[in-house]
C-alpha positions, 0 to 999 in steps of 0.5 A: 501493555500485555502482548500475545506472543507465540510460545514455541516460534522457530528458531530462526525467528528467536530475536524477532518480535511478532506481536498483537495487542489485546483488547483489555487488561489481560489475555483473557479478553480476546474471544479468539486466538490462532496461530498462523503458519508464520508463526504470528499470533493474531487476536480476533478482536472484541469487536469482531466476535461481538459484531453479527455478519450476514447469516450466510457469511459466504456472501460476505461485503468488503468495501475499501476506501482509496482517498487517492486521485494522483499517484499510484500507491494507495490504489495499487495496495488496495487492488492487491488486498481486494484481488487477494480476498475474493481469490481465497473466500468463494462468495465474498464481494469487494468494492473499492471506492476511489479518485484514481482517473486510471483505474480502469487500467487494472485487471480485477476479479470477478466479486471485484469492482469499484466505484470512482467519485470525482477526482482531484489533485493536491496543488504545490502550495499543499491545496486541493483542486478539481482534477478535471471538473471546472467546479469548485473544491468544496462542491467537489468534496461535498459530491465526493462525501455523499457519493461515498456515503450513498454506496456505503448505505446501499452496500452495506459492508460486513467490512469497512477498510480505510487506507491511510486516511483516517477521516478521509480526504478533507474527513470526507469519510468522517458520516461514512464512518459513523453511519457504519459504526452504528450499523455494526460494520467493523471499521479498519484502518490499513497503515503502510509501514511508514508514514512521515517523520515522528514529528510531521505525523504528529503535527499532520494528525493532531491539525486532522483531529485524527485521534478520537476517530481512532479510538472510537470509530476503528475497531482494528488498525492493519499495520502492511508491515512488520515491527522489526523493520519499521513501525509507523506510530513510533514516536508520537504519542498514541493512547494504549486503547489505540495501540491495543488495535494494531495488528502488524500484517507483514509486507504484501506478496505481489505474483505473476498475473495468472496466465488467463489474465495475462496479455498477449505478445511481450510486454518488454522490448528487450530479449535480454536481461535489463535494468528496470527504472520505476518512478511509481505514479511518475508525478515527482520521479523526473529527477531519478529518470534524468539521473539514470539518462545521464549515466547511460548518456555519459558511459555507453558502455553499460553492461546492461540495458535500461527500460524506464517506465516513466508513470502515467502522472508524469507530465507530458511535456516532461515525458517527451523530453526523455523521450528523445533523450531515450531515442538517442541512446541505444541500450534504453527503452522506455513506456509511460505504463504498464498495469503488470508491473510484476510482469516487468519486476519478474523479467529484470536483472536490477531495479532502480526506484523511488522506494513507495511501499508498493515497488518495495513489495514487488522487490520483495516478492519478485527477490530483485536487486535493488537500487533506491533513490527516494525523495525527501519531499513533501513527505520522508516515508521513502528515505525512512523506508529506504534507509532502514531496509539498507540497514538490514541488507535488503537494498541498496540506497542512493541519498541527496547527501552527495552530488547527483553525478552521472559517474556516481549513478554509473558505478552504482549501475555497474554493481547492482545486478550482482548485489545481494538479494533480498532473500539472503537476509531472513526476516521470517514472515517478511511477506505474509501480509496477505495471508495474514489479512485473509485470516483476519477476514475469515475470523471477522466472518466466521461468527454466526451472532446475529446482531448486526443492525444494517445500515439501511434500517437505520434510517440514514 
């Protein structure tokens, strides 16, 4: 499998393996080739060099796809890359279609607007049900799929970018896909950096019929990640002509909102510095918020107070446990959410978290010491997640291998603000992921070839 590669990258780069697989047997057949200021050589695909875009490609259409309806981590990415474009191409418009009840909590730029199909929720016994309505699933998912389906044709995207969910929830996407495709939209799947266990993937995809989408239906597939820290297909198998697709973006930078969309007054209760705990969604976090509870419960004595946000999925009753637990103790605050995480990530001494490939980001970006306590259930992205970025001196991680006792959180609590940060490990690019996908996009929309057909011409 022939890669391009840089032929002068800097020094500090010289073990480090950037890479993008071409579209045919040689390097030839890629119709475009730049090198970012990182240092990483990006392809403008095949498929984006033959595909005619609007004429004016200043009014250029992205829409991206959330499957999501609980949780937090899909529509955060999403809103990061939408927020991301508009700011660098003046004319381009994005729509985000998802399931997400909270959406409306987020700031988005002017060119940035969503559509919300009818949501629902994954049962603990692995089945879907209808968040609010009292209808059944299928009527659900038949509604969800025509809506998605509607707004595509009306929309009518440049740019059609699916995030995780290859076909979509259920293959909610699966006509989507096809009508866009035909129309000559270029369809993109977005991977964060880790997906499950090799084997569990596997298992997963091949139940979904995932791979002939891949093959035939995306013409690129956007890895949030880099290869040296994890690659999110190792270990199972994957065709060559679908390797050839991925392009490794890097993490995506998270930044301060800019002052005119700041709130106003102080978000933070506290006037010192704090450790933040962050259960991401909330849904599955109450087993770091107990543990952290504990450790300040069992030792008053803790040189740094604690704001635990407990996540807008966390149940009530649950909530309202902590919270009197919470009321108890001096030196802990806590809120159920705050849509300016960064805000909070900026203002912290230490973080305490899951691990979901958004607050890892944010660790990133914002260079916080960090303490990871991931789950393992249903899937392993977060110990997988975790476990590499210890490897490599990014955070530290506590595991399940050991009892969760309040003295061993205690101990772990007292060293965290003076870990190293992340920025003392050099991984070039670590966080150009969104520069990087602004290039791609402008490479995309850059052509003045006029053969793309419209989706409303076709009759669907």
């Amino acid at each position: 499998m022939p890669f391009i590669r840089p032929k002068a990258p800097p020094k500090s780069a010289a073990n480090i393996e950037y890479f993008r697989g071409t579209r045919g047997e040689s390097n030839r057949d890629i119709a475009e080739t730049f090198l970012q200021p990182s240092g990483i050589f990006v392809g403008l695909s095949a498929a984006g060099a033959h595909r005619g875009m609007r004429k004016n490609s200043n009014n250029s259409r992205v829409l991206i796809y959330s499957h999501d309806s609980f949780g937090l981590g899909h529509l955060r990415r999403c809103h990061a890359i939408a927020q991301s474009l508009v700011a660098h191409r003046k004319g381009l418009s994005v729509l985000i279609l998802t399931g997400s009840p909270i959406i409306g909590s987020f700031d988005f730029r002017t060119r940035v607007d969503f559509v919300r199909v009818p949501g629902v929720i994954k049962l603990r016994n692995g089945e879907y049900s209808s968040l609010n309505l009292h209808i059944d699933i299928s009527e659900v998912l038949e509604m969800r799929a025509s809506i998605i389906q509607h707004t595509a044709k009306v929309f009518n995207p440049d740019l059609f970018v699916v995030d995780k969910e290859p076909l979509g929830l259920r293959g909610e996407i699966l006509n989507t896909l096809r009508m866009l495709k035909n129309a000559g939209t270029l369809c993109v799947l977005g991977l964060r950096d880790v997906m499950d266990e090799p084997s569990m993937l596997a298992r997963e995809w091949q139940r979904k019929n995932v791979l002939p989408a891949l093959r035939d239906l995306y013409d690129d597939i956007w890895v949030y990640g880099l290869p040296q820290v994890c690659k999110p297909l190792e270990g199972i198998h994957v065709p060559p002509s679908v390797q050839r697709k991925m392009t490794y973006t890097g993490y995506l930078r998270r930044k301060l909102p800019e002052s005119h969309d700041a709130p106003s007054g102080n978000i933070c209760p506290f006037d010192e510095p704090y450790l933040l705990v962050t259960t991401g969604g909330g849904g599955d976090g109450d087993a770091l918020i107990d543990w952290v509870l504990r450790a300040y419960e069992a030792d008053a004595r803790l040189p740094y107070p604690a704001l635990l946000v407990f996540g807008p999925f966390m149940p009530p009753k649950r909530r309202e446990k902590f919270r009197r637990r919470v009321n108890r103790l001096a030196n802990v605050e806590a809120i159920t959410f705050n849509a300016r995480v960064e805000q909070l990530m900026a203002g912290a001494a230490g973080v305490v978290a899951m691990g979901g490939y958004n607050t890892f980001c944010e660790i990133l970006s914002f260079d916080k010491p960090s303490l990871i306590v991931p789950r393992t259930k249903p899937r392993m992205e977060q110990y997988i997640r975790a476990g590499r970025a210890r490897e490599l001196g990014l955070v530290s991680m506590l595991s399940d291998g050991y009892p969760r006792s309040a003295r061993r959180m205690v101990d772990a609590l007292r060293v965290l603000p003076n870990q190293p940060r992340p920025s003392s490990v050099s991984i070039p690019a670590l966080l150009d992921g969104l520069d990087n996908i602004n290039q791609i996009v402008d490479a995309y929309l850059s052509t003045d070839f006029e053969g793309r057909i419209g989706v409303a011409s076709q009759g669907v």
